[in-house]
C-alpha positions as CSV (number, residue, x, y, z in Angstrom):
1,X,187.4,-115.2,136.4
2,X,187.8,-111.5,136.0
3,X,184.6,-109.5,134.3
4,X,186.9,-108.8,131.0
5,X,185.1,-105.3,129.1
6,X,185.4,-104.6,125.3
7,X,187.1,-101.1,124.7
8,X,182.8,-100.3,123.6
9,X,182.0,-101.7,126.7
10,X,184.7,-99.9,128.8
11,X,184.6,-96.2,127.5
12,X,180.0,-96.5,127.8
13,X,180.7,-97.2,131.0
14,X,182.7,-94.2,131.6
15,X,180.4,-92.2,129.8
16,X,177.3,-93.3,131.8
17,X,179.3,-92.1,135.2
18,X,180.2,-88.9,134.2
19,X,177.4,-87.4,132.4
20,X,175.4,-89.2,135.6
21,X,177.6,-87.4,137.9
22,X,178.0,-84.2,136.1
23,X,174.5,-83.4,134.3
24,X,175.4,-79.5,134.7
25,X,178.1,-77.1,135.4
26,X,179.8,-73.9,135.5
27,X,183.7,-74.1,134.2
28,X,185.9,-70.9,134.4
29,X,189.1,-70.9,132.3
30,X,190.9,-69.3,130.0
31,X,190.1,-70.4,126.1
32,X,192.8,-71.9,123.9
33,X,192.8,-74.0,120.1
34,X,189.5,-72.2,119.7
35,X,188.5,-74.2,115.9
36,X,185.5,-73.1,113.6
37,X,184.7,-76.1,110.7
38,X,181.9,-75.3,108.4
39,X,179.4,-77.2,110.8
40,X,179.3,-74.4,112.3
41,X,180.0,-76.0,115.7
42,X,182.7,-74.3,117.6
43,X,185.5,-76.5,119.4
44,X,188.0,-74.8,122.1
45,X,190.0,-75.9,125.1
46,X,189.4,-74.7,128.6
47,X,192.9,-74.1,131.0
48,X,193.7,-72.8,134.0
49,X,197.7,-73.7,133.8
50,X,196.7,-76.9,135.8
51,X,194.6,-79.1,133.4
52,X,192.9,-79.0,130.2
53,X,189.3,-79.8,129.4
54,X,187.8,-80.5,125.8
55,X,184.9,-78.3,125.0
56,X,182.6,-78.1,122.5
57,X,180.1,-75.7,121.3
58,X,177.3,-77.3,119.1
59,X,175.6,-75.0,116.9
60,X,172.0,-75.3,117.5
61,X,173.0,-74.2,121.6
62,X,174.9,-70.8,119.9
63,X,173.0,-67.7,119.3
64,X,169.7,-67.9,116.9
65,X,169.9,-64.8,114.2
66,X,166.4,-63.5,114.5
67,X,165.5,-60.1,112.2
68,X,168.2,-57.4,114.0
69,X,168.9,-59.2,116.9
70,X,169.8,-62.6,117.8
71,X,167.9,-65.1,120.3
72,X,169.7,-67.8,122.4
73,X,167.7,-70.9,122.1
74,X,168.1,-72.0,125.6
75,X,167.9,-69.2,127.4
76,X,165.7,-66.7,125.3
77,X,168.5,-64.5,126.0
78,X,168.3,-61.5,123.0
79,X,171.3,-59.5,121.9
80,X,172.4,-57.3,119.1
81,X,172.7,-59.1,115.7
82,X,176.2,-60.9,115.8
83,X,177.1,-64.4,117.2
84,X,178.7,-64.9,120.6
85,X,180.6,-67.5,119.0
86,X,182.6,-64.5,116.7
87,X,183.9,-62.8,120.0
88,X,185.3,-66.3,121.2
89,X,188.8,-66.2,120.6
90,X,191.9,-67.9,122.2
91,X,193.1,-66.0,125.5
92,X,190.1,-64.8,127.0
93,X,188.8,-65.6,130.3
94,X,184.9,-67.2,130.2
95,X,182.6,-68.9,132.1
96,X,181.3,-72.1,130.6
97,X,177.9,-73.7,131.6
98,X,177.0,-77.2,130.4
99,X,177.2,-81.2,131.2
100,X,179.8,-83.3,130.7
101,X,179.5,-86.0,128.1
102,X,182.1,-88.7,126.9
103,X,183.2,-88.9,122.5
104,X,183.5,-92.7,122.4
105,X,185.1,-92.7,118.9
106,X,188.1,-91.0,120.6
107,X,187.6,-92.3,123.8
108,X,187.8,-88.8,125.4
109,X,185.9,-86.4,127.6
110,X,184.5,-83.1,127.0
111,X,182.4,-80.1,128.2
112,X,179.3,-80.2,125.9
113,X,178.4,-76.1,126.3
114,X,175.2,-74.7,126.5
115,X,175.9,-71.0,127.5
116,X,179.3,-69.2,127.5
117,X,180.0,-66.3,129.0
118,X,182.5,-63.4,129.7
119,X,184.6,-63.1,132.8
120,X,181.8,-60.6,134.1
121,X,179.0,-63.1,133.9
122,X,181.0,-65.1,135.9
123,X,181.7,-62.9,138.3
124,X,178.3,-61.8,138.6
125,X,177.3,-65.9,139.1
126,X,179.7,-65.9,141.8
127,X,178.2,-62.8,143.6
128,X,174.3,-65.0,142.9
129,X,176.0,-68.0,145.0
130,X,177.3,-65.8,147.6
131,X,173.4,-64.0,148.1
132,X,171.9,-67.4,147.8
133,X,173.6,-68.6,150.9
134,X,173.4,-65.9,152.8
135,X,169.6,-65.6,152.2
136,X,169.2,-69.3,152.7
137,X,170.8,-69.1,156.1
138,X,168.1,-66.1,157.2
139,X,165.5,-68.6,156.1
140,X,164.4,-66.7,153.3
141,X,163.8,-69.9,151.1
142,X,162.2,-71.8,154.0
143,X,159.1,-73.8,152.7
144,X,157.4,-73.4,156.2
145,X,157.2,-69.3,155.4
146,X,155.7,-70.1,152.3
147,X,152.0,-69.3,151.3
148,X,149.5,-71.8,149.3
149,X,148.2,-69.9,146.0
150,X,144.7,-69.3,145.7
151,X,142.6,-71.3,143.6
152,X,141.3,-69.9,140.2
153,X,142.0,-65.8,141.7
154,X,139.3,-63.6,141.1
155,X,141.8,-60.4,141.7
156,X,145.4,-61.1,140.6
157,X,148.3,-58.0,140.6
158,X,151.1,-58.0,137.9
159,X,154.2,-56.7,138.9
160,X,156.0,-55.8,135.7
161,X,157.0,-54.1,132.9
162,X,154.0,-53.3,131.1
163,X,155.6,-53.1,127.2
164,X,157.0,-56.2,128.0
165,X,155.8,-59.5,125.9
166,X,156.2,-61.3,129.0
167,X,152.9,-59.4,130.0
168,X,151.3,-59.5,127.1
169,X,151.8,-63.6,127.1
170,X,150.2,-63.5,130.6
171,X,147.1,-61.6,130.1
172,X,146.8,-63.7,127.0
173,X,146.8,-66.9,129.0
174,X,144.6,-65.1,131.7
175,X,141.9,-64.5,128.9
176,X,141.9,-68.4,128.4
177,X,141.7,-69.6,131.2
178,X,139.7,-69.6,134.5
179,X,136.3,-68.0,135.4
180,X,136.6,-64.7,134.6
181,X,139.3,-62.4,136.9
182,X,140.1,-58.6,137.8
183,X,144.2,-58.0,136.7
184,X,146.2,-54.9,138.0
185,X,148.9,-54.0,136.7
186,X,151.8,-52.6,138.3
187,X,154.1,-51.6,136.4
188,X,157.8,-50.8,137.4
189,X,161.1,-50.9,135.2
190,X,162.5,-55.1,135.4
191,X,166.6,-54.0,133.9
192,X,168.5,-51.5,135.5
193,X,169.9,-50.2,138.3
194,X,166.9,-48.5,139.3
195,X,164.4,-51.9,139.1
196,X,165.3,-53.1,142.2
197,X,163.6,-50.0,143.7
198,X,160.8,-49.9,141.8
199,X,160.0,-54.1,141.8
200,X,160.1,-53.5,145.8
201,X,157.9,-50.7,145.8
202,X,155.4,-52.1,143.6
203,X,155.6,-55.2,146.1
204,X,154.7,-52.8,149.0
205,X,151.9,-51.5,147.1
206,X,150.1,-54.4,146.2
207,X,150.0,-55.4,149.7
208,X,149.2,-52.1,150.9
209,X,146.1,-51.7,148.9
210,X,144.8,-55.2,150.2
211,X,142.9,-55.9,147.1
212,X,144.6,-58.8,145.3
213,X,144.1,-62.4,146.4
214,X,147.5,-63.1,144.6
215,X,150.9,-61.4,143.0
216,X,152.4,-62.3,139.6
217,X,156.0,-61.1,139.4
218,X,156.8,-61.9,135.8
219,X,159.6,-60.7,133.1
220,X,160.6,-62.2,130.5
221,X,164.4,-64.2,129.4
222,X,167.7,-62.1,129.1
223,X,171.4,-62.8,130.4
224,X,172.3,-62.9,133.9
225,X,172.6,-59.2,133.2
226,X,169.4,-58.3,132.4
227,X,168.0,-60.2,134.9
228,X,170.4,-59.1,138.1
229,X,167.3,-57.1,139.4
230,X,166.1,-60.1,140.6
231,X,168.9,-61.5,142.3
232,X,169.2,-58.6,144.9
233,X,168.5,-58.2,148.2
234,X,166.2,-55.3,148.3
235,X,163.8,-57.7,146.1
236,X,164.2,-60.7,148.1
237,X,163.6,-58.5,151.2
238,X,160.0,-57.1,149.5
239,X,158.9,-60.2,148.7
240,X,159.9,-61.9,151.9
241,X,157.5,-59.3,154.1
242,X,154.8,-59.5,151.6
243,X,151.5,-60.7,153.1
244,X,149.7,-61.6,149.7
245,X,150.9,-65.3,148.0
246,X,153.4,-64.8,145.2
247,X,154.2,-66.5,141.7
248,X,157.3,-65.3,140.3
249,X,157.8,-66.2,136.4
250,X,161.2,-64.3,135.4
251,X,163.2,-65.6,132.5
252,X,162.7,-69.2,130.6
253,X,163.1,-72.3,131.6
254,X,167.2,-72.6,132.9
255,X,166.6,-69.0,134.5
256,X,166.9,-69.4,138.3
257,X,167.0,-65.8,140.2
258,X,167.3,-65.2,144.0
259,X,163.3,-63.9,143.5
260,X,162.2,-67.3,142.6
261,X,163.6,-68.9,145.9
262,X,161.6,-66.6,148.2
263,X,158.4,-66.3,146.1
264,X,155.9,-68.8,147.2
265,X,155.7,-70.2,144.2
266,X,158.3,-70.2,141.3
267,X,157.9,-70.8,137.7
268,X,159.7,-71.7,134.4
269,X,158.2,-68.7,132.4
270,X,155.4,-65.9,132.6
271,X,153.0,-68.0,130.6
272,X,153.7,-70.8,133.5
273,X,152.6,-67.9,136.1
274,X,148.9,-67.6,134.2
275,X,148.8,-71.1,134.2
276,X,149.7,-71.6,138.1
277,X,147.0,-69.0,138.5
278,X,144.2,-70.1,137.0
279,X,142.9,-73.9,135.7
280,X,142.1,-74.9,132.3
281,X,138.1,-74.0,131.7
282,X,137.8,-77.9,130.1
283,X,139.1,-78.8,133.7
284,X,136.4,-76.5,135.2
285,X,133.6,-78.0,132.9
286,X,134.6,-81.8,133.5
287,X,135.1,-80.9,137.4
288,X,131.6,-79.3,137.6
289,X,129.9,-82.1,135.3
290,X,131.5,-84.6,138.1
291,X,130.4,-82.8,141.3
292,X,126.7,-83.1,139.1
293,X,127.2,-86.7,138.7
294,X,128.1,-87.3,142.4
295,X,125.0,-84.7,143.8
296,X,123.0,-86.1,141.6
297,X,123.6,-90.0,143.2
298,X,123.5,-89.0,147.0
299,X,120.0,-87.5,146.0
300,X,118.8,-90.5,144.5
301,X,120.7,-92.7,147.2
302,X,118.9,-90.2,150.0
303,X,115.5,-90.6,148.0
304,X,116.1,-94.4,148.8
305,X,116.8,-94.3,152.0
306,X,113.7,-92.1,153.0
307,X,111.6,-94.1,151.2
308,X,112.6,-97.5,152.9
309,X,112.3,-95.6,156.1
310,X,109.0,-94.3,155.5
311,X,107.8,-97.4,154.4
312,X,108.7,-99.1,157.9
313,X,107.6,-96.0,159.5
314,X,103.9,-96.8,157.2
315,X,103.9,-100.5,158.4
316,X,104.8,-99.7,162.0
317,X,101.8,-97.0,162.3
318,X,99.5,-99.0,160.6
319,X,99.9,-102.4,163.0
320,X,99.4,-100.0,165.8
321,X,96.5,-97.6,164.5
322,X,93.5,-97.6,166.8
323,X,91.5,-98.7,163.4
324,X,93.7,-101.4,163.4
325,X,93.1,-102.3,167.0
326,X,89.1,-102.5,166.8
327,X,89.1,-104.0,163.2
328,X,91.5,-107.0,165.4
329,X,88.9,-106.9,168.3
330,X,85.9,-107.3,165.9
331,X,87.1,-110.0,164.3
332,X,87.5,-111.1,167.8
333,X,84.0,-110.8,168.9
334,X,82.7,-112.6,165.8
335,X,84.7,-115.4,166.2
336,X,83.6,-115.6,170.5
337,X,80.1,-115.1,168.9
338,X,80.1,-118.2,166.4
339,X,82.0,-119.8,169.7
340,X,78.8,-119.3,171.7
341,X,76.2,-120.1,169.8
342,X,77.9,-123.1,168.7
343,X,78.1,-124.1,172.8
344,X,74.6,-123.6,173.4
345,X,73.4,-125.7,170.6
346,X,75.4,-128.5,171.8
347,X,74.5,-127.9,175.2
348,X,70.6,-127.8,174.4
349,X,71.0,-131.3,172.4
350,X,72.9,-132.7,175.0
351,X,70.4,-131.9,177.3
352,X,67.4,-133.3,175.0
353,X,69.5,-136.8,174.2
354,X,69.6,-137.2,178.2
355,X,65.8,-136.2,178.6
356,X,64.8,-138.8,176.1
357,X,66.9,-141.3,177.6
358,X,66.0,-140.5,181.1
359,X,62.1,-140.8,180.1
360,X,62.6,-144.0,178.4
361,X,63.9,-145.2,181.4
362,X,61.4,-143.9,184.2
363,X,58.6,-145.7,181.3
364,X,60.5,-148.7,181.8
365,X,60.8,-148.8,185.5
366,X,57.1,-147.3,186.3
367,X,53.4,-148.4,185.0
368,X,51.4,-146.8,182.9
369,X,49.7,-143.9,184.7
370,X,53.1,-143.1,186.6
371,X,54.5,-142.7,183.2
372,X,51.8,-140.9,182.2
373,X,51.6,-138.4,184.8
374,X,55.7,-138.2,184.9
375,X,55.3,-137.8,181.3
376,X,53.4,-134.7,181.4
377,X,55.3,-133.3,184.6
378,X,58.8,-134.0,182.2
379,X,56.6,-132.2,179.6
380,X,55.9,-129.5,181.8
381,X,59.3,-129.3,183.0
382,X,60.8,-129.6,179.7
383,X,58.6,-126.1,178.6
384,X,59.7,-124.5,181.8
385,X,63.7,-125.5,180.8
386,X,63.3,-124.5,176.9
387,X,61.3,-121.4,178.0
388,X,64.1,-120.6,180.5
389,X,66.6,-121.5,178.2
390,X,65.2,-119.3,175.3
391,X,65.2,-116.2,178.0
392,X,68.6,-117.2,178.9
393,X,69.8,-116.7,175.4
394,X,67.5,-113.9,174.9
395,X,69.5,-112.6,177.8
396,X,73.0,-113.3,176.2
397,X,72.0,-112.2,173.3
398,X,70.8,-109.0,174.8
399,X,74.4,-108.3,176.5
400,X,75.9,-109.3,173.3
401,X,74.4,-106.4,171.4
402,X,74.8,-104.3,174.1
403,X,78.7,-104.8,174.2
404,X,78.5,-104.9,170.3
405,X,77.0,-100.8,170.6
406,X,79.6,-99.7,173.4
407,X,82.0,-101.3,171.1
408,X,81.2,-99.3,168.2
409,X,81.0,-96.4,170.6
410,X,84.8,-96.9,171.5
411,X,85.0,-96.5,167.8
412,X,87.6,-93.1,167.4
413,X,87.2,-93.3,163.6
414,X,82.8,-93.3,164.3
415,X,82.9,-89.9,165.5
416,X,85.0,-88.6,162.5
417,X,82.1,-89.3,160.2
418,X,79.7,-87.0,162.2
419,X,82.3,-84.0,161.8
420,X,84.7,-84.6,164.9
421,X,88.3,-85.0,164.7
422,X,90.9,-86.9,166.2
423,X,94.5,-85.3,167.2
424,X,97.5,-87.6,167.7
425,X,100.5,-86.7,169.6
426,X,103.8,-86.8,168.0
427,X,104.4,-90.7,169.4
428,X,100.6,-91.4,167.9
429,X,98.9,-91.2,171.5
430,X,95.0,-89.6,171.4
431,X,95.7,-85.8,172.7
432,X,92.5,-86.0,175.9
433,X,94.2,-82.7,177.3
434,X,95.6,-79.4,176.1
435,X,98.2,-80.4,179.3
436,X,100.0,-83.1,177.5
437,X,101.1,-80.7,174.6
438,X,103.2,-77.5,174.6
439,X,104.0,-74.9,171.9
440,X,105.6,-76.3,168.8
441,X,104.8,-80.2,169.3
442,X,103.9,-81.5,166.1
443,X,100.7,-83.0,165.6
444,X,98.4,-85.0,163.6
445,X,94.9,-84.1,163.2
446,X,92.8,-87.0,162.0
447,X,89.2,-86.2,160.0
448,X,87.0,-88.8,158.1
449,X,88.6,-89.1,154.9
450,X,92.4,-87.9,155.6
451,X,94.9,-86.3,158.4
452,X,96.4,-82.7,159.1
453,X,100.0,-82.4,160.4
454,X,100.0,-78.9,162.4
455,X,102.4,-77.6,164.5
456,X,101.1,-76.1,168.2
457,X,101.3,-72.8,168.2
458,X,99.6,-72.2,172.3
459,X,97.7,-73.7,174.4
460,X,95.4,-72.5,176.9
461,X,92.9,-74.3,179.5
462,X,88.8,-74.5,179.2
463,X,87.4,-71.5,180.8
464,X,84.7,-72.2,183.2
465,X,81.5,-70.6,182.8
């Protein structure tokens, strides 16, 4: 079954392609049936003797009457007071810029203009083509050639008129915005047939004297006339030999020169340029208040860190400090001391139990007056083992306290309370000799109640006297 359109349906989808396909041109012809209703639109017929084409000219895209002169509202183009529309008539040869759009009422096609102008503009839009491709093919509008701006310029030249209002909108802008800049101006004529020149000179200049970080060629909107300057080769030769990055702002938005395709940068406007330039000072504050947030967390992160690793560092040092090591070996010693004294008492009543039992048994197995006689030779005996026993002890307990006082002498912290220090090498070792350090080891120098971390400055041997 065939997909069967409504006439609606049918001419939309007609429209859709062509304005799609045809968002802009340029139509030269010759005008015919020109017709002015009181909407003040304008309605005429393009022709070459080959076809027609419908075109119409809506009022609000036609010259704007502003004071003595009159403004056109797309292109900021100014002229004399007058409308272009009252020097439309039928017979005369124009050039016709605008999209193509579809009247569905009428089911018809038209040219919707936005600019019309004389045979001369044309022919000047055909000599802009014929420069843009030759340029294009030297690889003047290469994007490799092409220079990144500066951020937020501290020294910015102005290549322009300066009783324009293109530079007065700049410096404006410039005032607003950024951190504070230096702005030279130089000025040269932007109309004319001596611009050219002068906008290449001034070029040369700026790149001569070395001092701007960045070039603003600005002017403001006119016809393709006024704004010819920029569409010539001398220009496009200065600025393609320039050294310093620049932003060219010339005309309003639909303006497109030959300048803007070799400028590093191009712009709709001269108040784009100052805004290209230099950032908002809003952006600047919320920028810096971020880079405070973000220093401000890796500080507190890096205060973490350090502090976990000193606390390992702390634990590490302490389970291996020398006052760690005798207070372990102390509690050592007392424990082998309870150990001995607890053997000796058992082996002393082991030894009684086995007396008694053996005397018992040498009175059961002997008379009277053996017994007696053993008795007192097992008394005897029995003095001679307690008193030997009692001096063996005395003995032990003699080398005990002896090995308790060298102990305490091994003591490195003992000598720190008569006024002596101890110095610690960098991996915590006791310095004995000036040979184990050199100049600049770190050190610790330990005192009773603290350390002091120095830093070796010399060292030098004992002299012997």
């Amino acid at each position: 079954m065939p997909n069967i359109l409504s006439v609606t349906e049918a001419t939309r989808a007609v429209k859709d392609v062509l304005e799609a396909e045809f968002p802009f041109l340029w139509v030269r012809g010759e005008v015919s049936g020109v017709s002015r209703p009181g909407s003040g639109h304008i309605y005429f017929t393009l022709t070459d003797g080959g076809a027609q084409l419908a075109v119409v000219w809506f009022k609000s895209a036609q010259w704007v009457p502003d004071g003595d002169e009159c403004t056109h509202p797309v292109t900021g183009e100014v002229m004399d007071e007058g409308s272009a529309g009252d020097d439309l008539e039928n017979g005369r040869e124009v050039l016709v810029a605008g999209r193509i759009g579809v009247y569905e009422p009428r089911g018809v096609y038209q040219l919707m203009a936005e600019l019309v102008q004389a045979q001369g503009a044309g022919d000047l839009q055909v000599a802009f083509e014929a420069m843009k491709r030759k340029l294009a093919d030297a690889g003047y509008f290469d994007e490799s050639r092409k220079k990144a701006l500066p951020s937020n310029p501290t020294r910015v030249a102005v290549v322009t008129s300066p009783s324009g209002a293109a530079v007065r909108d700049f410096l404006r802008l410039a005032e607003e915005r950024g951190t504070g800049s230096q702005i030279r101006i130089y000025p040269t004529l932007v109309q004319g047939s001596q611009a050219p020149k002068q906008i290449a000179q001034a070029l040369g200049r700026v790149d001569a004297d070395g001092w701007a970080e960045a070039v603003a060629l600005i002017r403001g909107g006119g016809s393709l006339e006024d704004l010819w300057a920029f569409n010539t080769e001398e220009v496009a030769d200065a600025l393609f030999r320039m050294q310093t990055p620049v932003v060219c702002g010339v005309g309003h938005e639909p303006d497109v020169s030959i300048a803007d395709y070799v400028a590093d940068l191009r712009v709709a406007t001269p108040s784009h340029a100052a805004q290209a330039l230099w950032p908002r000072r809003d952006s600047l504050a919320q920028r810096v208040d971020e880079l405070s947030e973000r220093l401000l967390g890796g500080y507190q992160q890096l205060l973490r860190e350090l502090g976990d690793e000193l606390a390992g560092l702390t634990r590490g040092l302490s389970w291996f400090s020398p006052l760690k090591r005798l207070t372990r070996l102390a509690e050592s010693f007392a424990r082998e001391t309870v150990s001995l004294h607890r053997a000796g008492e058992r082996f002393l009543s082991a030894k009684g139990e086995l007396l008694i039992r053996e005397r018992e048994a040498l009175g059961r197995a002997l008379g009277p007056e053996v017994m007696d006689r053993r008795s007192e030779e097992l008394s005897r005996l029995g003095l001679r083992l307690h008193s030997a026993m009692s001096r063996r002890l005395d003995q032990a307990g003699q080398r005990l306290e002896l090995a308790g006082v060298r102990l305490t002498g091994l003591n490195p912290e003992l000598p720190l309370q008569r006024g002596y220090s101890l110095m610690l090498d960098a991996q915590g070792r006791v310095v004995t000799s000036v040979a184990g350090l050199a100049a600049e080891d770190r050190v610790d120098i330990r005192v009773s109640d603290g350390a002091v971390h120095a830093r070796v400055t010399g060292t030098s041997p004992r002299e012997e006297r």
